[in-house]
LUMROTI-44080 format. One record per atom (N, C-alpha, C): residue number from 1; atom name; x, y, z negated. Coordinates in Angstrom, 1 decimal, padded with zeros to 4 digits. Layout:
N
> i	at	x	y	z
> NUM	CA	X	Y	Z
...
This chain:
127
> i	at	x	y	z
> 1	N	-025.0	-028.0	-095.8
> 1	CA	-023.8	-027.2	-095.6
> 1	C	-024.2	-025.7	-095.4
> 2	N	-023.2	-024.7	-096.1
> 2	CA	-023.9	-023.7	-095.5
> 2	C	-023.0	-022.6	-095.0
> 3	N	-023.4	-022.0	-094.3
> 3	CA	-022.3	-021.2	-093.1
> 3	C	-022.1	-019.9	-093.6
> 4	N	-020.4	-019.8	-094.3
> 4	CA	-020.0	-018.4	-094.6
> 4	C	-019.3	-017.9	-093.4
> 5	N	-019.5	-017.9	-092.6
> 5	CA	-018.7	-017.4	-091.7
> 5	C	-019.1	-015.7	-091.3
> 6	N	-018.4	-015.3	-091.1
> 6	CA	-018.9	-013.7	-090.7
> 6	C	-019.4	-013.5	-089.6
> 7	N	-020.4	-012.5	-089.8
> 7	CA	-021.3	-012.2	-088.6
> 7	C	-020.9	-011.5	-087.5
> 8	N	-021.2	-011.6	-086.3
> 8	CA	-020.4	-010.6	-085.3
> 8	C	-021.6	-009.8	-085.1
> 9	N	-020.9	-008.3	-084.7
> 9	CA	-022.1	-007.8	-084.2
> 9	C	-023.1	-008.0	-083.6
> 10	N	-024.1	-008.1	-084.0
> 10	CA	-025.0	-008.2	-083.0
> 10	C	-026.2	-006.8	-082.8
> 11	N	-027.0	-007.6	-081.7
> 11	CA	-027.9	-006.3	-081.0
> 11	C	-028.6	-005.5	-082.2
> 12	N	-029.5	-006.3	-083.5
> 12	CA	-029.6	-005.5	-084.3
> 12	C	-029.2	-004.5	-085.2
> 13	N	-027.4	-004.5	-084.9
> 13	CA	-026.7	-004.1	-085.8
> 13	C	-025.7	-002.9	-085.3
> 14	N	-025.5	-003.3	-083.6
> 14	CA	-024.6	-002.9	-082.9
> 14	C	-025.1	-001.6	-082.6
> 15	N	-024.0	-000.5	-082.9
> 15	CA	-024.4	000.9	-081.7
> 15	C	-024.0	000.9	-080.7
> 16	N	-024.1	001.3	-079.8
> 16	CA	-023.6	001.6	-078.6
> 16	C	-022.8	002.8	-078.3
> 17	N	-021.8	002.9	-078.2
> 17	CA	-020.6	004.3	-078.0
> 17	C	-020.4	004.3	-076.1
> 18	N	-020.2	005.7	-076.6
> 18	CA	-020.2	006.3	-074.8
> 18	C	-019.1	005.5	-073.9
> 19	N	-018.0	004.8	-075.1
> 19	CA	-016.7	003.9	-074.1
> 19	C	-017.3	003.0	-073.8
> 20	N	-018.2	002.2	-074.4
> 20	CA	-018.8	001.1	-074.0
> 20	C	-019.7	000.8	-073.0
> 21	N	-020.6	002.2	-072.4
> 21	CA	-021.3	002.5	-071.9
> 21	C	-020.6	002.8	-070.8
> 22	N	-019.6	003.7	-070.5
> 22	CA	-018.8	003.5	-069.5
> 22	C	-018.0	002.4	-068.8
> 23	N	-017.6	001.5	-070.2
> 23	CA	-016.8	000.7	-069.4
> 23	C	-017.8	-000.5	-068.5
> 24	N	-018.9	-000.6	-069.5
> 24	CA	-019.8	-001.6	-068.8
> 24	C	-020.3	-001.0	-067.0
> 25	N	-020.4	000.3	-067.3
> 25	CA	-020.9	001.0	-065.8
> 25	C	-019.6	001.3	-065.1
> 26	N	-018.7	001.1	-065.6
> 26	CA	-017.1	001.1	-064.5
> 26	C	-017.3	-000.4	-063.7
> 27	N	-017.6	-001.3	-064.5
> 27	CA	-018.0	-002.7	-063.6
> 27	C	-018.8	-003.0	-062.9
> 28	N	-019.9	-002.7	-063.5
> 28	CA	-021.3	-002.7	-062.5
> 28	C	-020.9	-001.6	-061.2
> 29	N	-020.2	-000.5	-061.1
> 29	CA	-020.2	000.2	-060.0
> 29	C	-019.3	-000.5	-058.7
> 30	N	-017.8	-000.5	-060.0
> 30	CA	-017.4	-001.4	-058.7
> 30	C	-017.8	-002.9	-058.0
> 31	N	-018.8	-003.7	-058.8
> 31	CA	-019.4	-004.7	-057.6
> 31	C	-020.4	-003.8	-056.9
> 32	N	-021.0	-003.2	-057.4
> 32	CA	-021.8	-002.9	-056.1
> 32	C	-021.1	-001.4	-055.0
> 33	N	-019.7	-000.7	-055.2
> 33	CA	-019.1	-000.6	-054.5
> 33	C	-018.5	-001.5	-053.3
> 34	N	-017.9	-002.7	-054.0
> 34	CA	-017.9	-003.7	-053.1
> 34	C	-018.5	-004.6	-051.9
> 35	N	-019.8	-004.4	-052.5
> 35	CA	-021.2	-004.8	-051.6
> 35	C	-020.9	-003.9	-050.9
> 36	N	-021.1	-002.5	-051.1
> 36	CA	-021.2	-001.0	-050.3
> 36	C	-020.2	-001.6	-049.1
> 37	N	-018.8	-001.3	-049.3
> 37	CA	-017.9	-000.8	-048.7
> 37	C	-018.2	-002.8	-047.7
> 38	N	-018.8	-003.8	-047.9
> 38	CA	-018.6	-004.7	-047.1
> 38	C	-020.2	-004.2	-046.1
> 39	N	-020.6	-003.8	-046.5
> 39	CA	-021.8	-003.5	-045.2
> 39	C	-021.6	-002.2	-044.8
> 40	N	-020.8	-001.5	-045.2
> 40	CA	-020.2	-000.4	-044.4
> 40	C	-019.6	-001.0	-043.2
> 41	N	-018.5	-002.4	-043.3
> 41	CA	-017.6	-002.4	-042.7
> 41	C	-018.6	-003.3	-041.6
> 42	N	-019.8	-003.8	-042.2
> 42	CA	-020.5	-004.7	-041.5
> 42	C	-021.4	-003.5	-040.2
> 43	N	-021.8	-002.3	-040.7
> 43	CA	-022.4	-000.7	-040.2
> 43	C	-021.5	-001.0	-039.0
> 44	N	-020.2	-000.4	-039.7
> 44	CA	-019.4	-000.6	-038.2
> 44	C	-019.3	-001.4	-037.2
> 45	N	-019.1	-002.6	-037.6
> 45	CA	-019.0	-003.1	-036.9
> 45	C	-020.1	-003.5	-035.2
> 46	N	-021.1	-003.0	-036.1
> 46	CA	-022.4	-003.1	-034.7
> 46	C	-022.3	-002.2	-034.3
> 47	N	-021.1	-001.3	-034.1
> 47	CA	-020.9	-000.2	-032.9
> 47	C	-020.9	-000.8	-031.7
> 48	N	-019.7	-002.4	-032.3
> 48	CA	-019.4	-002.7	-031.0
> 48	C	-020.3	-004.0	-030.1
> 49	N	-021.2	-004.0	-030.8
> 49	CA	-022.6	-004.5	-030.2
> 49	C	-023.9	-004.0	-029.5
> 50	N	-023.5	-002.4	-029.2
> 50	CA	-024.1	-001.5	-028.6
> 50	C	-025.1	-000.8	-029.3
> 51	N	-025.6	-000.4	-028.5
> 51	CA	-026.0	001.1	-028.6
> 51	C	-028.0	001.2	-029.9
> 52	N	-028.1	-000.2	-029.1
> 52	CA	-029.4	-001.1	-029.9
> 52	C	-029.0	-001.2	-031.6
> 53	N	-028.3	-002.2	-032.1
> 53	CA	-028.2	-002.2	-033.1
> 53	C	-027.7	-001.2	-034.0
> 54	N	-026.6	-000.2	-033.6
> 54	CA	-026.8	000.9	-034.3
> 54	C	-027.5	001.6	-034.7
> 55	N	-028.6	002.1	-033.5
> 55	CA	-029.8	002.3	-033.7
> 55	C	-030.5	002.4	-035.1
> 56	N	-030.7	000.7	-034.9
> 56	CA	-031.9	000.1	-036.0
> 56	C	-030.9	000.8	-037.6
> 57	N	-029.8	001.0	-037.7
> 57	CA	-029.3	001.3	-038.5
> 57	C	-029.0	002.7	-038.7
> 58	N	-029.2	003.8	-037.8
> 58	CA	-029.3	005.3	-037.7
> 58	C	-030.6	005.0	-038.6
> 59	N	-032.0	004.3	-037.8
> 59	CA	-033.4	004.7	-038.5
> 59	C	-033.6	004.4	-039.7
> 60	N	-032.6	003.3	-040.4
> 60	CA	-033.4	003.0	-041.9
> 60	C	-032.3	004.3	-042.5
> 61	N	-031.1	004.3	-042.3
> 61	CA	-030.0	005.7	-043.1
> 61	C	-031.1	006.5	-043.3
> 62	N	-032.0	007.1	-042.4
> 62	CA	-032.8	008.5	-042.0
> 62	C	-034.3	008.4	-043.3
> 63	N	-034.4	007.2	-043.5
> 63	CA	-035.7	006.8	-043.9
> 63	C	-035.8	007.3	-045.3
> 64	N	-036.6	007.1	-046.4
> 64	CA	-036.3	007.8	-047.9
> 64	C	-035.4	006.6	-048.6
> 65	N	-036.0	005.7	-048.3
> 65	CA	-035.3	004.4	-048.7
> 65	C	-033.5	004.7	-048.8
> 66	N	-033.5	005.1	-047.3
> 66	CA	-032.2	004.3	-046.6
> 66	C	-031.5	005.9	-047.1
> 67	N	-031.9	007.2	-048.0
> 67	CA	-031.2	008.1	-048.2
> 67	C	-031.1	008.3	-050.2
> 68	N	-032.0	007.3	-050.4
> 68	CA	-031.7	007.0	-051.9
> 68	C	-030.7	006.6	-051.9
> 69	N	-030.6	005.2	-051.0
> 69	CA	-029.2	004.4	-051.0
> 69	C	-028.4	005.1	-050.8
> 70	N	-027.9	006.1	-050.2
> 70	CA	-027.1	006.8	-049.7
> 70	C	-026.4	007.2	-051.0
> 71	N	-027.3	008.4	-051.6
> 71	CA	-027.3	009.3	-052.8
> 71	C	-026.6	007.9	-053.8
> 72	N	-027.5	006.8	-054.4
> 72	CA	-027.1	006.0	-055.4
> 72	C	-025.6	005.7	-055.0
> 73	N	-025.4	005.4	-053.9
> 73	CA	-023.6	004.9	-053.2
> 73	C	-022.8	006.3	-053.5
> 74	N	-023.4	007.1	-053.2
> 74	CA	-022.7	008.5	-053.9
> 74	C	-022.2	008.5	-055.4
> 75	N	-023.3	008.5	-055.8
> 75	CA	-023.0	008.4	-057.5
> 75	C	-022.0	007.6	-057.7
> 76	N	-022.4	006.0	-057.4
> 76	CA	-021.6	004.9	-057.8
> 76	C	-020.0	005.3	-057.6
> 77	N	-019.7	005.7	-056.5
> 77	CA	-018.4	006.0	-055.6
> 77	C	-017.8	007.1	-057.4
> 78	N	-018.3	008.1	-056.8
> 78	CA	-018.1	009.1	-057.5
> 78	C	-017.9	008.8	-059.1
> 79	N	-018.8	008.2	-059.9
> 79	CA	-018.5	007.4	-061.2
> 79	C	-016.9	006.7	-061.2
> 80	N	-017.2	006.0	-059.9
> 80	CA	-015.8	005.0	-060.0
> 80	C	-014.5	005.8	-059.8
> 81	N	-014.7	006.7	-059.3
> 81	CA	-013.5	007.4	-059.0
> 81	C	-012.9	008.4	-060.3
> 82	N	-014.3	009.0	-061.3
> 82	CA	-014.2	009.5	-062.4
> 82	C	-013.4	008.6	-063.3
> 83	N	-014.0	007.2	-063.3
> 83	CA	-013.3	006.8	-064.6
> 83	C	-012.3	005.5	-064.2
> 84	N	-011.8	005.5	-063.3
> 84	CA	-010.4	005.6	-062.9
> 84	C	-009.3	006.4	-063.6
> 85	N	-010.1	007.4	-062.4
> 85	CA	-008.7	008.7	-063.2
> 85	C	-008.8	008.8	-064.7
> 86	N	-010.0	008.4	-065.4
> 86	CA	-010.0	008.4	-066.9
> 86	C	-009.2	006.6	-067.1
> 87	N	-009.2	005.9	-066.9
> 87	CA	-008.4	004.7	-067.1
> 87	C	-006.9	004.5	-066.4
> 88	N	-006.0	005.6	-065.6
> 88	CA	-004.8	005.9	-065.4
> 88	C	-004.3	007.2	-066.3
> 89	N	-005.1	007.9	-066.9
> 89	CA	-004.5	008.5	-068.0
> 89	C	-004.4	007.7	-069.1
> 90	N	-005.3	006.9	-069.5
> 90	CA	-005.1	006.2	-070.4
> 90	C	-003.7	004.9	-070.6
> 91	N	-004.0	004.7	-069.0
> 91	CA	-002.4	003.5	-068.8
> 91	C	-001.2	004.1	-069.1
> 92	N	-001.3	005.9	-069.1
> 92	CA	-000.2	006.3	-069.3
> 92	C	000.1	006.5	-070.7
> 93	N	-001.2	006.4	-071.7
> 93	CA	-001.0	006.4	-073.1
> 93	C	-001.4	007.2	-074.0
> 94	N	-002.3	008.1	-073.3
> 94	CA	-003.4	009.1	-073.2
> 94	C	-004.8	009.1	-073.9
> 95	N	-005.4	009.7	-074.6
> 95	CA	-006.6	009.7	-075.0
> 95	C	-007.1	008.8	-075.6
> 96	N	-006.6	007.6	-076.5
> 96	CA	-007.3	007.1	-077.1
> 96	C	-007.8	007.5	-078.4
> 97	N	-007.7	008.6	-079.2
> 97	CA	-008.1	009.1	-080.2
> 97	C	-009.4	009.0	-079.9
> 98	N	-010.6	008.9	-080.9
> 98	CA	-012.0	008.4	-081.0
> 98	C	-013.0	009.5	-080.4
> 99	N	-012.4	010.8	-080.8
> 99	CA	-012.8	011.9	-080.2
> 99	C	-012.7	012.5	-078.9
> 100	N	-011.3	011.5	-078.4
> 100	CA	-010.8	012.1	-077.1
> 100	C	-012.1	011.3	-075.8
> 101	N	-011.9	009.5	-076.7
> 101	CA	-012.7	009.1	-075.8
> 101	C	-013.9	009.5	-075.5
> 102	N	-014.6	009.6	-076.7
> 102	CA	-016.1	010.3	-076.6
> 102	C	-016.2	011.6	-075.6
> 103	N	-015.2	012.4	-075.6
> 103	CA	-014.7	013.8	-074.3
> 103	C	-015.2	013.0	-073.3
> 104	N	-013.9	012.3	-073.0
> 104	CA	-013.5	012.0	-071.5
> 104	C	-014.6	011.0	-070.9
> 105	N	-015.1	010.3	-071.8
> 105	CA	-016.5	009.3	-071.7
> 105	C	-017.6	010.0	-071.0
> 106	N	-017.7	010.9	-071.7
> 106	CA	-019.1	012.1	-071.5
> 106	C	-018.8	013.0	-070.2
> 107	N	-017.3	013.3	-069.9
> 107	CA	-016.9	013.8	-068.6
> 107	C	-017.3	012.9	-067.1
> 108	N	-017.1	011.5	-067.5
> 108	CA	-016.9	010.7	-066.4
> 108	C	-018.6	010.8	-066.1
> 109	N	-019.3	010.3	-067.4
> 109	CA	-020.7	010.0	-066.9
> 109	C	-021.6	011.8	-066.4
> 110	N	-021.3	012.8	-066.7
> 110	CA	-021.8	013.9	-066.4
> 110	C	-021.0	014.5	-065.1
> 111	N	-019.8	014.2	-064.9
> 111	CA	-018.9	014.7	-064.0
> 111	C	-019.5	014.1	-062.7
> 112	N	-019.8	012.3	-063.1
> 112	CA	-020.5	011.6	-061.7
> 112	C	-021.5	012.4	-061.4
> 113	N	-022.4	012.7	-061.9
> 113	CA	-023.7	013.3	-061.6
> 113	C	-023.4	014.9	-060.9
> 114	N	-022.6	015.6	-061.6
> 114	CA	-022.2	016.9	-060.7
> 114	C	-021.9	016.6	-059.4
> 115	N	-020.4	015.8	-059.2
> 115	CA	-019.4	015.2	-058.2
> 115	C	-020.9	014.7	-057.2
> 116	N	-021.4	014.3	-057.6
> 116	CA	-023.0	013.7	-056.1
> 116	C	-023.7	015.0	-055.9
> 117	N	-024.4	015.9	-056.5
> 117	CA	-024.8	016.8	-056.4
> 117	C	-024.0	017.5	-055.4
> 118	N	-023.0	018.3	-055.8
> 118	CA	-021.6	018.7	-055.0
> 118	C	-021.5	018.2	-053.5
> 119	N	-021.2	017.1	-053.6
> 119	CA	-021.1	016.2	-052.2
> 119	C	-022.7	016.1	-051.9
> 120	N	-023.4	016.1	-051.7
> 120	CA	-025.0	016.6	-051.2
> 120	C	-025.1	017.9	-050.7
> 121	N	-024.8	018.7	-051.7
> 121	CA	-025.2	020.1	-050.9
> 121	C	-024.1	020.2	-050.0
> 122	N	-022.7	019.6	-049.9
> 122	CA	-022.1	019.9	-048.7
> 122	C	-022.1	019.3	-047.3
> 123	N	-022.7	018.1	-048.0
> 123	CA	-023.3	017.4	-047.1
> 123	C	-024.4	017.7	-046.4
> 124	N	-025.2	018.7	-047.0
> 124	CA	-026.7	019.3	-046.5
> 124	C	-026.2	020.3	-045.4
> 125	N	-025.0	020.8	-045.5
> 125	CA	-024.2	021.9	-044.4
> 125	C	-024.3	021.4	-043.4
> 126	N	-023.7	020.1	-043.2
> 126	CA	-023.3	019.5	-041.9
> 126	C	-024.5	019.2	-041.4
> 127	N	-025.8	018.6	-041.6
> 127	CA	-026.3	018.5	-041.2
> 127	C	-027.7	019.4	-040.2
């Protein structure tokens, strides 16, 4: 028997476009947003287990480790929040022309990278 069926794209065939590339990194951010924001809430919570276990969590924040993390939860945040506001213009009916998305694609993923930068150096004030 032999199989006329049509081929779907596959990896040797497929390009990759910047919507695709964003939408895959719109998902990947928000689960590991969600991790974030649940050991944030977990951070807090050993406030009220005193003055020890906060601690141990002041010294790894301080560490290079624990300020990568910081920075990459920056980015992530920041991405997600970029292409949001690029996925509530679009709910409103906005930008789908092939050109537009390729714009606003290229905004979200360069804009995250500014948006952390930005929030760094004003973050470098405070401290």
């Amino acid at each position: 028997m032999e199989n006329n069926n049509p081929l779907s794209p596959h990896i040797q065939i497929y390009r990759w476009h910047i919507s695709s590339l964003v939408s895959i990194s719109h998902r990947i951010t928000g689960i590991i947003n969600i991790a974030a924001i649940t050991i944030i809430c977990f951070w807090i919570a050993s406030l009220l287990l005193g003055e020890n276990s906060y601690e141990f969590t002041k010294v790894f924040l301080n560490s290079i480790l624990g300020k990568f993390i910081i920075l990459g939860l920056t980015w992530s945040f920041s991405f997600q929040i970029l292409s949001e506001i690029r996925h509530l213009i679009m709910d409103l009916g906005y930008g789908f022309e092939l050109k537009v998305t390729k714009i606003t694609g290229l905004i979200v993923i360069i804009g995250s990278f500014f948006l952390t930068i930005l929030i760094y150096l004003i973050g470098k004030q405070f401290i």
